[in-house]
ZADO-1210 file (C-alpha; in nm, 4 decimals, padded with zeros to 6 digits):
<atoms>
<atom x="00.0000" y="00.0000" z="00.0000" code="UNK" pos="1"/>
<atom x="00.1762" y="00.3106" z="-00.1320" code="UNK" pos="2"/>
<atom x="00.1902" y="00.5643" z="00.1801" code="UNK" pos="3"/>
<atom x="00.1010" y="00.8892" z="00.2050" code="UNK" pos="4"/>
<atom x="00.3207" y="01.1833" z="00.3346" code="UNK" pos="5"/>
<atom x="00.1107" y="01.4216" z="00.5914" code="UNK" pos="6"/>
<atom x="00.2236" y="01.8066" z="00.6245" code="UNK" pos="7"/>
<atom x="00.0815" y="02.0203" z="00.8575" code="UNK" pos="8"/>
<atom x="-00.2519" y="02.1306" z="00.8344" code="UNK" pos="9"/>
<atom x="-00.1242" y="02.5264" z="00.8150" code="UNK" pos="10"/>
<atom x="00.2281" y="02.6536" z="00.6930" code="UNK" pos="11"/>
<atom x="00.3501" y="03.0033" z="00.6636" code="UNK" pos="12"/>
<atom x="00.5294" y="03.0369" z="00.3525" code="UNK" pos="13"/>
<atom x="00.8558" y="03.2486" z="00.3147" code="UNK" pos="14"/>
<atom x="00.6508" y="03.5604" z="00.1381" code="UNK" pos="15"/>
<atom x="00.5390" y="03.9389" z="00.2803" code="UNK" pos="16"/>
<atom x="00.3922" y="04.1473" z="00.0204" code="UNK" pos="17"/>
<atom x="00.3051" y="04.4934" z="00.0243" code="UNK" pos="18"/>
<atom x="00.0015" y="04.5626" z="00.2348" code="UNK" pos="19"/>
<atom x="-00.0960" y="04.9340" z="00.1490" code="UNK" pos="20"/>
<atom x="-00.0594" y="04.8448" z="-00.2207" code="UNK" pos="21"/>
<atom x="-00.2831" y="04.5858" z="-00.1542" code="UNK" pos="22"/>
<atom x="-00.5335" y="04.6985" z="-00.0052" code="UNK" pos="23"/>
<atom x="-00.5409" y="05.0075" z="-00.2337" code="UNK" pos="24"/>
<atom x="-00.6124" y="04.7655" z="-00.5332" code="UNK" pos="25"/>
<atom x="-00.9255" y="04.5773" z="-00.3466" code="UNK" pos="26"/>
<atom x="-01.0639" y="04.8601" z="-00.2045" code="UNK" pos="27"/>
<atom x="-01.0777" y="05.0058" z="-00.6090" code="UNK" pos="28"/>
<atom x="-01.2036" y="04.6927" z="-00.6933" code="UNK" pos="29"/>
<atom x="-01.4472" y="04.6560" z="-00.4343" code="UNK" pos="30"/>
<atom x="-01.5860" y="04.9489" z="-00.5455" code="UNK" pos="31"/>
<atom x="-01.6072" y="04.9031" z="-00.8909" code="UNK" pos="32"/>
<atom x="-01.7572" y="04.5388" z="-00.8468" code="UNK" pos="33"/>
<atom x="-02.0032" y="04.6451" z="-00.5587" code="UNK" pos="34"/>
<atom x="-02.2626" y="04.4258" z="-00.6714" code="UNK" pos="35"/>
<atom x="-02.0239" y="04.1036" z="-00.6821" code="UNK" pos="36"/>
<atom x="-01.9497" y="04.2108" z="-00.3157" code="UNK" pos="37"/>
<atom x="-01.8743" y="03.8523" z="-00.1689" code="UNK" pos="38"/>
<atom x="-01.6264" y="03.7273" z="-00.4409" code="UNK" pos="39"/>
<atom x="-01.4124" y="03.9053" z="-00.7213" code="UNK" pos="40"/>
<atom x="-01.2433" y="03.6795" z="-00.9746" code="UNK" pos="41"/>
<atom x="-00.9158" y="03.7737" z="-01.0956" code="UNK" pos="42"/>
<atom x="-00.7967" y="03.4510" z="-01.2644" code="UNK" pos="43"/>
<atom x="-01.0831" y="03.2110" z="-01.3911" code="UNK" pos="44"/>
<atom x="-01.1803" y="02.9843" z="-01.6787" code="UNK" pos="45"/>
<atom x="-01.1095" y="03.1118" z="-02.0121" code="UNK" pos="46"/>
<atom x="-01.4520" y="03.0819" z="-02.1583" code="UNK" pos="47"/>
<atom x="-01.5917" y="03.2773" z="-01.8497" code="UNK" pos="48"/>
<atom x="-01.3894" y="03.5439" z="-01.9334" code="UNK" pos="49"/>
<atom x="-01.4005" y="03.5968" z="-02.2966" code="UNK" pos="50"/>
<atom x="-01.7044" y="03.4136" z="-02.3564" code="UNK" pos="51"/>
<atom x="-01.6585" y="03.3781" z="-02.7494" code="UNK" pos="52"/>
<atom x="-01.4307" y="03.0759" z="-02.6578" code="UNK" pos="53"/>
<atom x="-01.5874" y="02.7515" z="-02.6605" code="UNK" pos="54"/>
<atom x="-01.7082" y="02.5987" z="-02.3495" code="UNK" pos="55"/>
<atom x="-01.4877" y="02.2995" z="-02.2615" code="UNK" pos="56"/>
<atom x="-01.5438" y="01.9406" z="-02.2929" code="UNK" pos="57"/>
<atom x="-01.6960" y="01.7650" z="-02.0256" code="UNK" pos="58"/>
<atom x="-01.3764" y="01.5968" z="-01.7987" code="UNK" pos="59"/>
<atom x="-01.3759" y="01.3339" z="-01.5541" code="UNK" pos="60"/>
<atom x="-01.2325" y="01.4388" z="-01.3176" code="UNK" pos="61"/>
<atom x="-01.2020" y="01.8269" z="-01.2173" code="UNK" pos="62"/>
<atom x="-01.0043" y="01.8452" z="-00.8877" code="UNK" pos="63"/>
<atom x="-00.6989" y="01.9850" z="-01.0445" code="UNK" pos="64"/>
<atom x="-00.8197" y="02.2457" z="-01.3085" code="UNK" pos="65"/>
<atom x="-00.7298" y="02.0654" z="-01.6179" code="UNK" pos="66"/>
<atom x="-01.0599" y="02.0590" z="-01.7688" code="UNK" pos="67"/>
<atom x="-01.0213" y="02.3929" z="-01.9614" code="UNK" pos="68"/>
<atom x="-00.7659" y="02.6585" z="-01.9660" code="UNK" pos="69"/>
<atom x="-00.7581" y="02.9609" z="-01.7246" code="UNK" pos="70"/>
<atom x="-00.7218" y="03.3362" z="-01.8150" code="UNK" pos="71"/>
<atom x="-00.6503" y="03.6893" z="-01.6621" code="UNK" pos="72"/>
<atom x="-00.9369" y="03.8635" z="-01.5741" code="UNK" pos="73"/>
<atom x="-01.0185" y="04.2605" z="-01.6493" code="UNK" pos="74"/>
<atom x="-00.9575" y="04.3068" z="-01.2524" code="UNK" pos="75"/>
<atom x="-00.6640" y="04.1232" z="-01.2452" code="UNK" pos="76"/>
<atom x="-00.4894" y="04.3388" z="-01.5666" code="UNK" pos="77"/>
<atom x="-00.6147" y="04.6353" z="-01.4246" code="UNK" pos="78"/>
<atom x="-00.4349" y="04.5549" z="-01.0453" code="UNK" pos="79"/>
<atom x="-00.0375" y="04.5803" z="-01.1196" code="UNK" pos="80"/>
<atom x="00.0464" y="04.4568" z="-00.7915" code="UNK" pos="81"/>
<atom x="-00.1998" y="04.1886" z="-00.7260" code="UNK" pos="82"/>
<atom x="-00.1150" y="04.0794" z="-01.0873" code="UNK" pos="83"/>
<atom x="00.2654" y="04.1017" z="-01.0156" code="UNK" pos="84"/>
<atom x="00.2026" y="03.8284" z="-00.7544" code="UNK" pos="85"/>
<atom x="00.0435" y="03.5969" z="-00.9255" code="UNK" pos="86"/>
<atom x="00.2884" y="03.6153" z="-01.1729" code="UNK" pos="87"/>
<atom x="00.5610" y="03.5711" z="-00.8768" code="UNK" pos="88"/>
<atom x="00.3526" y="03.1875" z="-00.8576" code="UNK" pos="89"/>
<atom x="00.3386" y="03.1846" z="-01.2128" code="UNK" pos="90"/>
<atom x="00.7054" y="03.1148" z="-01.2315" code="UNK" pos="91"/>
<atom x="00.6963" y="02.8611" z="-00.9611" code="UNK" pos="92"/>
<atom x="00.3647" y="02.6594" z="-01.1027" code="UNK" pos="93"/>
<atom x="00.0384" y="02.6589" z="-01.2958" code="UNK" pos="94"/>
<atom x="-00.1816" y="02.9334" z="-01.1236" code="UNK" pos="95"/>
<atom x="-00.5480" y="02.8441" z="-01.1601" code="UNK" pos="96"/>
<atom x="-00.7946" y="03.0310" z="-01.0079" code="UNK" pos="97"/>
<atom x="-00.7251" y="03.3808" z="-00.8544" code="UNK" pos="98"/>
<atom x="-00.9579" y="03.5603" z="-00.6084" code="UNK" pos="99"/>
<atom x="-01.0604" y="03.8284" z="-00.4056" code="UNK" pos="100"/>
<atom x="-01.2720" y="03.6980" z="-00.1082" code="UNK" pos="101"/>
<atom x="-01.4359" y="03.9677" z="00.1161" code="UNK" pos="102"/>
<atom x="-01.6854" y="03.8733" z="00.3996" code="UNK" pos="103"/>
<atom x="-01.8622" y="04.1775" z="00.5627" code="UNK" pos="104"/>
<atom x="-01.8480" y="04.2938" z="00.9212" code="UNK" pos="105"/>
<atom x="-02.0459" y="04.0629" z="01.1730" code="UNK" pos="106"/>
<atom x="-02.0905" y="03.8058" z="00.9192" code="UNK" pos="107"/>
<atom x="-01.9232" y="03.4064" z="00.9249" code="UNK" pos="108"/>
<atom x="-01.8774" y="03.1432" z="00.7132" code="UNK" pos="109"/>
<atom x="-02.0134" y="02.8068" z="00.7990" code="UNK" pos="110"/>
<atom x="-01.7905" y="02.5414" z="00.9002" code="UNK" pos="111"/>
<atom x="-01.7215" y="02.3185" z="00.5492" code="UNK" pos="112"/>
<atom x="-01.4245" y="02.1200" z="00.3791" code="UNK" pos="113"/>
<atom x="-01.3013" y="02.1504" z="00.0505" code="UNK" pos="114"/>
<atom x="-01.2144" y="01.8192" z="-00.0044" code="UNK" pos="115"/>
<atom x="-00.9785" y="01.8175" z="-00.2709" code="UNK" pos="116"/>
<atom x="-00.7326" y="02.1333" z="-00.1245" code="UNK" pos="117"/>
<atom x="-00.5051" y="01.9615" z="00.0295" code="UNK" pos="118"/>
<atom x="-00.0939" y="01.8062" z="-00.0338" code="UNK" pos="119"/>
<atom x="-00.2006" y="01.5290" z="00.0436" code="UNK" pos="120"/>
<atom x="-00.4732" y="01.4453" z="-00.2208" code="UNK" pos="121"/>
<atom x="-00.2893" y="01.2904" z="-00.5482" code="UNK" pos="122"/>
<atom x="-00.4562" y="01.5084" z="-00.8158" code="UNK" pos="123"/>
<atom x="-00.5459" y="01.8010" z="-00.6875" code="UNK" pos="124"/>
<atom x="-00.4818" y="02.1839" z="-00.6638" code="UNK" pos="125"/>
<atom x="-00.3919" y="02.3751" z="-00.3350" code="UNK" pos="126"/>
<atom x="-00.4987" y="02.7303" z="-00.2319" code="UNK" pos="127"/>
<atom x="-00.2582" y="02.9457" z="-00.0972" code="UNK" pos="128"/>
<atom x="-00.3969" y="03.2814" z="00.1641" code="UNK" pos="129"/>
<atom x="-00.2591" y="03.5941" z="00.1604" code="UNK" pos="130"/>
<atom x="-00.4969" y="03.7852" z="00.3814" code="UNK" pos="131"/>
<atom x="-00.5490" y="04.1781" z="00.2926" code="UNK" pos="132"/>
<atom x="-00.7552" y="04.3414" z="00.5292" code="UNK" pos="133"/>
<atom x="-00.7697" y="04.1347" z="00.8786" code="UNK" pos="134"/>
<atom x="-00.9316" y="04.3168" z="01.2063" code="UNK" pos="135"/>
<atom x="-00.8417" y="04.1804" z="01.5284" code="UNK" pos="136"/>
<atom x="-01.1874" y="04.0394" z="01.4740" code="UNK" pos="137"/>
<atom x="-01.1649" y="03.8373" z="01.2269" code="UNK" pos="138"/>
<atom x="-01.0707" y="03.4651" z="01.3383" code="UNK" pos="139"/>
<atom x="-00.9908" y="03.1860" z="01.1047" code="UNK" pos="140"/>
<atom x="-01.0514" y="02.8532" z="01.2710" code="UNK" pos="141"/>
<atom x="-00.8753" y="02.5386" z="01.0838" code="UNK" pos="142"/>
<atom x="-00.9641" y="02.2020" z="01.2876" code="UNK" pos="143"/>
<atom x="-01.1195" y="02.4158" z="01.5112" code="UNK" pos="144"/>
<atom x="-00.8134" y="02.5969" z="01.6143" code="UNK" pos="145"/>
<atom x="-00.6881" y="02.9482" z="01.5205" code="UNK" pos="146"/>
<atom x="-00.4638" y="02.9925" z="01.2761" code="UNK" pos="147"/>
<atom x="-00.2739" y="03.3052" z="01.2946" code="UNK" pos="148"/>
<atom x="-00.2204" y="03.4702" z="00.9628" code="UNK" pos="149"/>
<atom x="-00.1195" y="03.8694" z="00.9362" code="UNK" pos="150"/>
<atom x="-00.1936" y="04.0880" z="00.6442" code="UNK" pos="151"/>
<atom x="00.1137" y="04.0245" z="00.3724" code="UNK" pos="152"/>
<atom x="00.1910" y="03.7019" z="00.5002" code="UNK" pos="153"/>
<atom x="00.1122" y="03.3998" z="00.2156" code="UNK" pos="154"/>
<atom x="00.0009" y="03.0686" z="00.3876" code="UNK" pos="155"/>
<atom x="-00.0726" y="02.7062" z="00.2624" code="UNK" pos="156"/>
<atom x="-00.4015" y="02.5780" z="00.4548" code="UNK" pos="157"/>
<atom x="-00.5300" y="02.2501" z="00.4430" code="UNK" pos="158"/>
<atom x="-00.8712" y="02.3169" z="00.3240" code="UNK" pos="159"/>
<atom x="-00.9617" y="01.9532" z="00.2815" code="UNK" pos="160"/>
<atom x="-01.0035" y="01.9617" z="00.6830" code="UNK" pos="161"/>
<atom x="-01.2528" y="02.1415" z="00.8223" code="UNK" pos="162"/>
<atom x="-01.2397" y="02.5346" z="00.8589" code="UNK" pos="163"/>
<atom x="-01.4552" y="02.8338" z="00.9457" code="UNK" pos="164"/>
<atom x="-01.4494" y="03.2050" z="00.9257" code="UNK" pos="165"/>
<atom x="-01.5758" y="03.4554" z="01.1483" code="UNK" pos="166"/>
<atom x="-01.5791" y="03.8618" z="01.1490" code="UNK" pos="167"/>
<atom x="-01.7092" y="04.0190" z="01.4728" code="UNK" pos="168"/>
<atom x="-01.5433" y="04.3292" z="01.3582" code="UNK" pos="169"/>
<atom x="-01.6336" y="04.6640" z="01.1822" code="UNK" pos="170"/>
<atom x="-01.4536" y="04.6502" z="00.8741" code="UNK" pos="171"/>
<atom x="-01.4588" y="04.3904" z="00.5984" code="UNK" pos="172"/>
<atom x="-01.2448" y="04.1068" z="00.5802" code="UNK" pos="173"/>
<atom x="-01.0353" y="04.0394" z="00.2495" code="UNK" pos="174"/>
<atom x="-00.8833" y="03.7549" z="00.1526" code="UNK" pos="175"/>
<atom x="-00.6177" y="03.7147" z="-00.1833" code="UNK" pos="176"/>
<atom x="-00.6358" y="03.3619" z="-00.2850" code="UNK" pos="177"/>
<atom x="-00.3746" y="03.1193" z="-00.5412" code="UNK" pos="178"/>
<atom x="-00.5160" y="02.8190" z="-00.6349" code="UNK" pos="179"/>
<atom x="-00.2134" y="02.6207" z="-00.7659" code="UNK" pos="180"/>
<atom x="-00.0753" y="02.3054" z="-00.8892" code="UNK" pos="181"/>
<atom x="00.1589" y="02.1383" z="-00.6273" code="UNK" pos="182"/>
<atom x="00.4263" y="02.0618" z="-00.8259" code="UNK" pos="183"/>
<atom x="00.8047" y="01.9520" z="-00.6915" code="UNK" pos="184"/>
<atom x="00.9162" y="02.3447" z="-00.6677" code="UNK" pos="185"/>
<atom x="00.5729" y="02.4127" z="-00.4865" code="UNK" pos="186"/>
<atom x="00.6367" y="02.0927" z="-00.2887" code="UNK" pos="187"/>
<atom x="00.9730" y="02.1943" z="-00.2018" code="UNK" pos="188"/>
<atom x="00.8966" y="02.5960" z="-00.0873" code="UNK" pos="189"/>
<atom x="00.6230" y="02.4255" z="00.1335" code="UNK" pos="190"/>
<atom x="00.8449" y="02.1670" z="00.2991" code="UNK" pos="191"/>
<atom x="01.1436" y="02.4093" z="00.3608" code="UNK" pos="192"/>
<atom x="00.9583" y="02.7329" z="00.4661" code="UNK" pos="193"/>
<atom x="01.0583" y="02.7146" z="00.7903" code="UNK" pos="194"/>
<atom x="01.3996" y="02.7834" z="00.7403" code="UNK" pos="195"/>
<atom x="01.3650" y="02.9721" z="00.4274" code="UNK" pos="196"/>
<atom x="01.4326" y="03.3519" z="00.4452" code="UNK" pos="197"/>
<atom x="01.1108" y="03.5740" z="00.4067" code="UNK" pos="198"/>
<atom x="01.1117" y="03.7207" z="00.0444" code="UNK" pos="199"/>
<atom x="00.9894" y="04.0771" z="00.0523" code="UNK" pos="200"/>
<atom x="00.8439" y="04.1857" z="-00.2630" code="UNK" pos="201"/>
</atoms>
């Protein structure tokens, strides 16, 4: 029986980005996608964005974002920053989908898994955090235990286990999220971040 390796359930990768240039770019784009409030895409499937391409054929299996091809959104070209650090991924891996998750003062999100966002899972992607805009409200709760993420900081979550969200704050919470393809190099920056040195950028 082949065995599987287990990683922790949350790793801080070795990544800070800019904070004030990111939360300039998703407070423009919050505004300018008001009524798509909850979720912005930046990177999605191609025929979603320029919806003269065909839509793809149907796959059987979809865990790992093979099934069609993936494409820059309008946001996305119009956020230099945000769009700089996906293409900082972009050298490492495939970058699949891109997002901009907000969730509004006093509001949660339900305890769920994703069950196919996680290392261990053979073919599948992973989603990597980089939170935005965090009040000391705002508590993400992976196996029903905190995990402590800062704004800037880019973390690897097992989202296959369970996980919750909750903002008792004021202010909205916003969330810049990588879906990737774990591939050796991924594999490798994931194992090793603890003793890697934190690339500013």
């Amino acid at each position: 029986m082949k065995s599987v390796k287990q990683y922790s359930d949350r790793i801080q990768l070795p990544f800070t980005f800019n904070v004030e240039k990111l939360q300039a770019e998703a407070h423009a784009l919050k505004h300018e996608h008001y009524e798509y409030y909850n979720v912005i895409p930046l990177r999605a499937p191609a025929h979603l964005v320029d919806t003269s391409l065909p839509f793809p054929e149907p796959a059987g299996d979809y865990a790992d974002g093979s099934w069609t091809q993936w494409m820059n959104t309008p946001a996305l070209e119009n956020s230099p920053y945000i769009k700089s650090i996906v293409q900082t991924f972009s050298k490492l891996t495939t970058v699949n989908l891109v997002r901009l998750l907000f969730l509004a003062p006093s509001s949660v999100v339900k305890e769920h898994t994703d069950p196919t966002l996680a290392l261990e899972e053979e073919k599948a992607m992973i989603r990597l955090t980089i939170p935005i805009d965090n009040n000391k409200d705002v508590t993400f709760y992976l196996n029903n235990t905190k995990v402590p993420m800062e704004v800037g900081e880019c973390w690897y979550l097992r989202l296959a286990d369970a996980h919750r969200v909750v903002n008792n704050g004021t202010a909205d919470r916003i969330n810049l999220t990588i879906d990737v393809i774990p591939n050796d190099k991924i594999v490798a920056l994931i194992t090793k971040s603890d003793t890697l040195k934190i690339i500013e950028n």
